[in-house]
C-alpha positions as CSV (number, residue, x, y, z in Angstrom):
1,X,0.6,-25.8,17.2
2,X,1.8,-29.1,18.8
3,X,3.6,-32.4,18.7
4,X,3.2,-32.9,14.7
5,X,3.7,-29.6,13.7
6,X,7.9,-30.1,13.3
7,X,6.9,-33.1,11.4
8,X,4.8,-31.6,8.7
9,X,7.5,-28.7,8.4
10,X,9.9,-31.2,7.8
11,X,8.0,-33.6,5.5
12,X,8.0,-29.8,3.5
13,X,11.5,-29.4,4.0
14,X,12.8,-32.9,2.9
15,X,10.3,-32.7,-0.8
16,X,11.3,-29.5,-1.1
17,X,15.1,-30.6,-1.3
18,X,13.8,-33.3,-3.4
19,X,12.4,-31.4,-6.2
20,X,15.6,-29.3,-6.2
21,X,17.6,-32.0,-6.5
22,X,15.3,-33.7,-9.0
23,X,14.7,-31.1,-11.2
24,X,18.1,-30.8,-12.6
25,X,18.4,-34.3,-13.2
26,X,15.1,-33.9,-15.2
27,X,16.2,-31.5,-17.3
28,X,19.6,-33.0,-18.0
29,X,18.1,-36.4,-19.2
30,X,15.3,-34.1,-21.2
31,X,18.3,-32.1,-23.3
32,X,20.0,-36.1,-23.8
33,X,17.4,-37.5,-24.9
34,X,15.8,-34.3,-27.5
35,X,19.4,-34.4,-29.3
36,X,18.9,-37.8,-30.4
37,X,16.0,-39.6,-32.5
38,X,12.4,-39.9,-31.1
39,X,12.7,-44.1,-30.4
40,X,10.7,-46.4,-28.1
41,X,13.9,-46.9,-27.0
42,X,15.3,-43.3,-26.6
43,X,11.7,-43.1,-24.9
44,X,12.4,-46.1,-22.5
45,X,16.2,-44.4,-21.7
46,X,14.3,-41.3,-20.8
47,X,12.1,-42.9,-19.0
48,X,13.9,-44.8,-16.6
49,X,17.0,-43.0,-16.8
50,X,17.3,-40.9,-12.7
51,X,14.5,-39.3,-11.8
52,X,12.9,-42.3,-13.0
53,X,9.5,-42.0,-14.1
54,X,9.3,-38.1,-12.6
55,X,6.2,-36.2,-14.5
56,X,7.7,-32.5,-15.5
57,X,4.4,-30.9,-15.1
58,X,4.7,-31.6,-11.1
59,X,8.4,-30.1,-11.9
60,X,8.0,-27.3,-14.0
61,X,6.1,-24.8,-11.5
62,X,8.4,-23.0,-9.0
63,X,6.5,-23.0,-5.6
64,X,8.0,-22.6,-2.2
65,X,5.7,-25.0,0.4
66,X,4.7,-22.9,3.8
67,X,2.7,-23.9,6.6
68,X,0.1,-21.3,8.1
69,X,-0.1,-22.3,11.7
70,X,-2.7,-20.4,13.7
71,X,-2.4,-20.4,17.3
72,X,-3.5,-17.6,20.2
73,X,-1.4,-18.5,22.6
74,X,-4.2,-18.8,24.7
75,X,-3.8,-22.7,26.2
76,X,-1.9,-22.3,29.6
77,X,0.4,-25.3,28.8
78,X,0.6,-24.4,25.1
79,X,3.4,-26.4,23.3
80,X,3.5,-23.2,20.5
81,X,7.0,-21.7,22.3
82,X,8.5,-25.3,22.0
83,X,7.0,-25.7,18.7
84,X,8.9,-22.4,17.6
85,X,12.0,-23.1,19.7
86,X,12.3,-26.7,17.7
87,X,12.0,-25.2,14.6
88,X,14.4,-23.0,15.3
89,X,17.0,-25.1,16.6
90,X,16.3,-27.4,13.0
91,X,16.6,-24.5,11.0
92,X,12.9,-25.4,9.7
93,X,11.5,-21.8,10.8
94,X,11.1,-20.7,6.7
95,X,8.1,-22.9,6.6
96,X,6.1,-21.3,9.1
97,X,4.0,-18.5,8.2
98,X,2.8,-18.0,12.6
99,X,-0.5,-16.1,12.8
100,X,-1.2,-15.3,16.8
101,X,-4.7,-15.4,16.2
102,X,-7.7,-17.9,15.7
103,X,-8.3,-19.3,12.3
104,X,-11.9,-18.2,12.1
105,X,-11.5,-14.9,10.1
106,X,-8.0,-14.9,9.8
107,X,-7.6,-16.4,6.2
108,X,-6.7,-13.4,4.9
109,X,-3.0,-14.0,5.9
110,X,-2.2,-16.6,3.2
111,X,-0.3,-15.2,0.8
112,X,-2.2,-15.1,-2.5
113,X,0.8,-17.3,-4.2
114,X,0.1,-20.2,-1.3
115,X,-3.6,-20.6,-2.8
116,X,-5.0,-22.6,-3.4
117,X,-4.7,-24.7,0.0
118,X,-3.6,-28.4,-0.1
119,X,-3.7,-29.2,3.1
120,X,-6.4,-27.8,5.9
121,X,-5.8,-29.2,9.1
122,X,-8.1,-28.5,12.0
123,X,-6.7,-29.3,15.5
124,X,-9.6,-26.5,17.6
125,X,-13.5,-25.9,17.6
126,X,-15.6,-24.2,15.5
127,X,-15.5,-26.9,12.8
128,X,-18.6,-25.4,10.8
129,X,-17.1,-21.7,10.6
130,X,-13.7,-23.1,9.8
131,X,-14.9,-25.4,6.5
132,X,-17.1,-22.2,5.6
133,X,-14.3,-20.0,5.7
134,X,-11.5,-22.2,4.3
135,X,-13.4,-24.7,1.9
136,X,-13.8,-21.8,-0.4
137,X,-9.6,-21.7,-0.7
138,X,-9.4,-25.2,-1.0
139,X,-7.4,-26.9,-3.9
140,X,-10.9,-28.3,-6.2
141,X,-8.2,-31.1,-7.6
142,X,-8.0,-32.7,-4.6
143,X,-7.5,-31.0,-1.4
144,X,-7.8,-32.3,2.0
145,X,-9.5,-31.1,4.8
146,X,-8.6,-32.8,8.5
147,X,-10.9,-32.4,11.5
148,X,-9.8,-34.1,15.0
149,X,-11.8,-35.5,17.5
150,X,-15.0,-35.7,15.5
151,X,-16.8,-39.0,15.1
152,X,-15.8,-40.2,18.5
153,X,-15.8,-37.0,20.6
154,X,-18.4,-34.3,21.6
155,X,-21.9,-34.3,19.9
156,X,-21.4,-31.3,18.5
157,X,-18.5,-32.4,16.7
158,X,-19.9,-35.8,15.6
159,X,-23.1,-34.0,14.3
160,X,-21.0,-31.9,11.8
161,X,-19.7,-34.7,10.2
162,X,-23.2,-36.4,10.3
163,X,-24.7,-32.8,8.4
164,X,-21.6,-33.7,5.6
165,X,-22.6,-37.2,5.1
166,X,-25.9,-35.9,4.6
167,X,-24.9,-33.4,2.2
168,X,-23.1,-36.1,0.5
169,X,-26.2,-38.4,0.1
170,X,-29.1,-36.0,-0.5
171,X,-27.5,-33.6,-3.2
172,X,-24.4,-33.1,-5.7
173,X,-21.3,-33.1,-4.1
174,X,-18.2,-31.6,-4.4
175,X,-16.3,-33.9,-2.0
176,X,-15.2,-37.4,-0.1
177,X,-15.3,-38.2,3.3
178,X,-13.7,-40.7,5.8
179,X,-13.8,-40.9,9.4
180,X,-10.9,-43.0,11.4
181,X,-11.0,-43.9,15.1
182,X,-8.3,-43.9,17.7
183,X,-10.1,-46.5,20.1
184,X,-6.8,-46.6,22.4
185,X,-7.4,-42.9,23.3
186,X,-9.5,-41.4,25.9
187,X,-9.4,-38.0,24.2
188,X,-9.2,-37.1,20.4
189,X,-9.6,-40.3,19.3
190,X,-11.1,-39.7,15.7
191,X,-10.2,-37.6,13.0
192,X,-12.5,-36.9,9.5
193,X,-10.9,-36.7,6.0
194,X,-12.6,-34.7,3.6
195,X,-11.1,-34.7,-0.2
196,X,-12.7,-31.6,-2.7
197,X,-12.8,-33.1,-5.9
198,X,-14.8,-30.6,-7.9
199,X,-11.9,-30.4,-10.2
200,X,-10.4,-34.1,-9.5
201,X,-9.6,-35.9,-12.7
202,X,-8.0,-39.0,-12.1
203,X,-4.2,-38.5,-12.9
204,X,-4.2,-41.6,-15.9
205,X,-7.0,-39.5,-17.9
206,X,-4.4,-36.6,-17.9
207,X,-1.7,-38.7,-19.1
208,X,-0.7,-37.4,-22.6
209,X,2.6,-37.6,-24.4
210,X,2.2,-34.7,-26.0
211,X,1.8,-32.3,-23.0
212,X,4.4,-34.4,-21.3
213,X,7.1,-33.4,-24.0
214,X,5.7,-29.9,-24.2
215,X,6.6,-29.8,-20.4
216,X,9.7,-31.1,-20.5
217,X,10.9,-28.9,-23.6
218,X,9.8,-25.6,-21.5
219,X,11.9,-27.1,-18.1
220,X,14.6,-26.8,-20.9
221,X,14.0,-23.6,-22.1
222,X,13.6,-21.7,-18.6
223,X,16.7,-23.3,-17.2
């Protein structure tokens, strides 16, 4: 764990709060706009009316967002005991799920309702065993998976992203990559993106009124 750690947290916090606030809204403009006539007006109320132009389907699922941090404790100037200490003090500390271990093996402590994973972020070593462990758990509809200090740091490092591109070139793949440096930095000055799009559709092929309604009639029925 480390300096961006309370951020992410936070980032869940604050969309978290916005869903709950959202999703009421949603449903009250849903029940307004089902007791009167099917119009492209009524439509165009619905529409715009507050949350504008919020899809139900991203509203309709109850999830609670967690971060999985792994950390040993091992580092002698760890920030981890600040990281916690922060969280605390923000009243953030719901969002952490802390495993004292390595990642490597350790996947096993997600909860099975926190799969699949959105967001895989890899701030240690042992790149190849971490994406063979946690690619597998991997949202296929677009999850990302962050490696830092790659491109730009040891060989070992660079030469796993080089064995993706690869991958990427000379057979069917499953993913997109993109590498970013950080030329101002002496140390961890890259970091590689990788998107798993084995069950990407792009969001406007998806976009149906039908299942829209059908979405926003169930928000109504459940609350």
């Amino acid at each position: 764990m480390g300096y961006t750690t309370p951020y992410i947290i936070k980032a869940l916090s604050d969309n978290q709060q916005d869903v709950d606030r959202e999703r009421p809204l949603l449903i009250a403009k849903t029940r307004e706009a089902h007791q009167v006539a099917n119009t492209v007006e009524s439509q165009r109320d619905w529409f715009l009316a507050q949350p504008t132009g919020a899809d139900p389907r991203f509203y309709e699922p109850e999830y609670q967002p967690m971060l999985y941090a792994f950390d040993d404790f091992s580092e002698e100037y760890s920030s981890a005991p600040k990281v916690i200490e922060a969280l605390t003090a923000l009243g953030l500390e719901s969002f952490m799920t802390l495993s004292k271990s390595s990642a490597i093996n350790h996947s096993s402590v997600i909860a099975p309702s926190h799969l699949p994973i959105d967001l895989a972020w890899n701030d240690a070593l042992d790149y190849e065993a971490f994406f063979d462990e946690y690619w597998p758990l991997l949202n296929p509809n677009g999850g990302l998976m962050i490696f830092h200090n790659t491109v730009n740091g040891c060989p070992k490092c660079a030469m796993f992203v080089k064995q993706l591109k690869l991958k990427q070139v000379s057979q069917f793949s499953d993913f997109e990559l993109l590498s970013f440096f950080e030329p101002y930095k002496l140390h961890q000055n890259s970091y590689t993106v990788i998107r798993k799009i084995t069950a990407f559709k792009e969001h406007f092929l998806d976009w149906d009124q039908k299942s829209i309604t059908e979405s926003a009639l169930r928000l109504i029925d459940k609350h």
